[in-house]
C-alpha angles and dihedrals in degrees: 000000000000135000120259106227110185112198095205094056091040075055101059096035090056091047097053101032089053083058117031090085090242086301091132114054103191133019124207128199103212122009123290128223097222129350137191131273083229096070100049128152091049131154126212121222103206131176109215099186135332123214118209126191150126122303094178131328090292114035134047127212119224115192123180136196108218126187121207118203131199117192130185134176122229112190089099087062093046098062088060125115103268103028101258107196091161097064091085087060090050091050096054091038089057100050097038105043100356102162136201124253085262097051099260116130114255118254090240095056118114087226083058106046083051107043088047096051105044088139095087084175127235082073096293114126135174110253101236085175080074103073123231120243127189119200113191124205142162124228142198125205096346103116096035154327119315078352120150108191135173118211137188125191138211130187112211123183108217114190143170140148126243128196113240119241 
């Protein structure tokens, strides 16, 4: 059986890897059951529902909601002295919306790369009418066994028209 590639999530994945200054070690495209303590941090590139419909006679829109995950595991932090269970947060804080000692987004911030590059190419384009949203969350034994992770999500809003053949 064939692998599925998406563009539009190899997309997404090129854009930020080129500019998270190595923070995220693996990237997945879906959302893995479990997952090694080897590849976090890892984000998830994961498509959550996709419209399609007509944009006129002769061209459809496609417009897809896509999550993006960040996951990062914490039981390095626990072990600290004194115990630190909020370094996971500050971790995902950091890569996701790390900002700048006058309040601008770091370069390096997933809000950023995204925000800065809506134009995907081939007339796709990240809807930044649509506004992002970051959730945060801890989690035991979800991504796998004895595991302690900490994840934050964003909902991205990914359109663009096609012409219909």
């Amino acid at each position: 059986m064939a692998k599925y590639e998406d563009t539009i999530l190899d997309k997404l994945q090129t854009l930020i890897d080129a500019s998270d200054g190595d923070a995220i070690t693996t990237f997945y495209k879906g959302d893995p059951l479990m997952m090694p303590k080897s590849d976090l941090p890892a984000l998830l590139l994961i498509k959550d529902n996709t419209e399609i419909g007509d944009s006129s006679n002769a061209e459809d829109y496609h417009r897809m909601n896509i999550v993006i995950t960040l996951v990062v595991d914490i039981r390095d932090y626990v072990l600290d002295t004194p115990v630190n269970v909020h370094a996971g947060d500050q971790k995902l804080y950091d890569i996701f919306e790390g900002r700048n000692a006058d309040f601008t987004l770091k370069s390096t911030s997933i809000i950023d790369i995204l925000r800065s590059n809506e134009e995907l190419g081939n007339n796709a384009h990240i809807d930044l009418s649509v506004p992002m949203n970051v959730s945060y969350g801890f989690t035991v034994g979800k991504r796998g066994q004895k595991s302690w992770s900490q994840e934050a999500n964003l909902s991205i809003s990914v359109y663009f028209t096609q012409l219909r053949v």
